[in-house]
C-alpha positions, -999 to 999 in steps of 0.1 A, spaced: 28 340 -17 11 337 15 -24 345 1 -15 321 -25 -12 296 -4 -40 299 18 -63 307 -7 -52 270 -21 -62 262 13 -91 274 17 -106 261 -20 -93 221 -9 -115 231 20 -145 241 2 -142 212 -20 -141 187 8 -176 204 25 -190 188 -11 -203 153 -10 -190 139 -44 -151 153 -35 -151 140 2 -165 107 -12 -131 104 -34 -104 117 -8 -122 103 22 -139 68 5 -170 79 21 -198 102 25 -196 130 49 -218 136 77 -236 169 80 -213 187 104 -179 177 93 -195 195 61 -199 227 77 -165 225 95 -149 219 61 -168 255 47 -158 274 82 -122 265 75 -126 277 40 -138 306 50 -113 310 75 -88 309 52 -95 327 28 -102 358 55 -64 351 66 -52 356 27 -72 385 24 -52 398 56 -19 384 45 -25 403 13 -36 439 23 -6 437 53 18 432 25 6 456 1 -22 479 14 -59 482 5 -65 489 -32 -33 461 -42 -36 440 -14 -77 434 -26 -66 428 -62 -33 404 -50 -57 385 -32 -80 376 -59 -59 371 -86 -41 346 -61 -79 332 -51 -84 328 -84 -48 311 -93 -54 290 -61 -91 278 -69 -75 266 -104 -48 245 -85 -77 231 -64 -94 219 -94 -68 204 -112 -53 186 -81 -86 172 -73 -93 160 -107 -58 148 -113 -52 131 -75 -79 136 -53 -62 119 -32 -33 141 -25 -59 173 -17 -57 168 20 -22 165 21 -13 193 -3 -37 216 18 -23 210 52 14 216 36 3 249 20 -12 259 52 19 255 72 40 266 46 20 298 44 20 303 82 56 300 81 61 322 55 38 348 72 60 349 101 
């Protein structure tokens, strides 16, 4: 559930680096390095599903957990941002803490 999570996460994070989905949450363009703070976070978090995954089930299950739950989370993403892209930011930061309690 933690990689779950996280993964969700990290794809509201990728989808903010792009211009046209910070343009609707935000209501304006981003600037170049807010951009690449917005991919390092995705990437980020996405490493710490991948290690919330294999910790909780080992190598060759923790691999395929993570991105069947990568792949559940990216579909979430999508449909949150084209239902209220609004609500991405908000739903990402509670999914992070939610995981990190969780992880604990």
């Amino acid at each position: 559930m933690t990689s779950l999570l996280w993964s969700f996460t990290a794809w509201c994070a990728f989808a903010l680096a792009i211009e046209r989905h910070h343009d609707q949450v935000f209501r304006h363009a981003p600037r170049r390095l807010p951009g690449r703070a917005w991919c390092a976070l995705g990437t980020a978090a996405l490493l710490a599903a991948l290690a919330a995954s294999v910790t909780t089930e080992g190598w060759p299950l923790g691999v395929l957990a993570w991105v069947g739950a990568a792949a559940v989370a990216g579909c979430a993403a999508a449909l949150l941002l084209a239902w209220r892209p609004r609500h991405c930011l908000q739903a990402a930061a509670c999914a992070l803490l939610l995981g990190a309690v969780m992880a604990t």
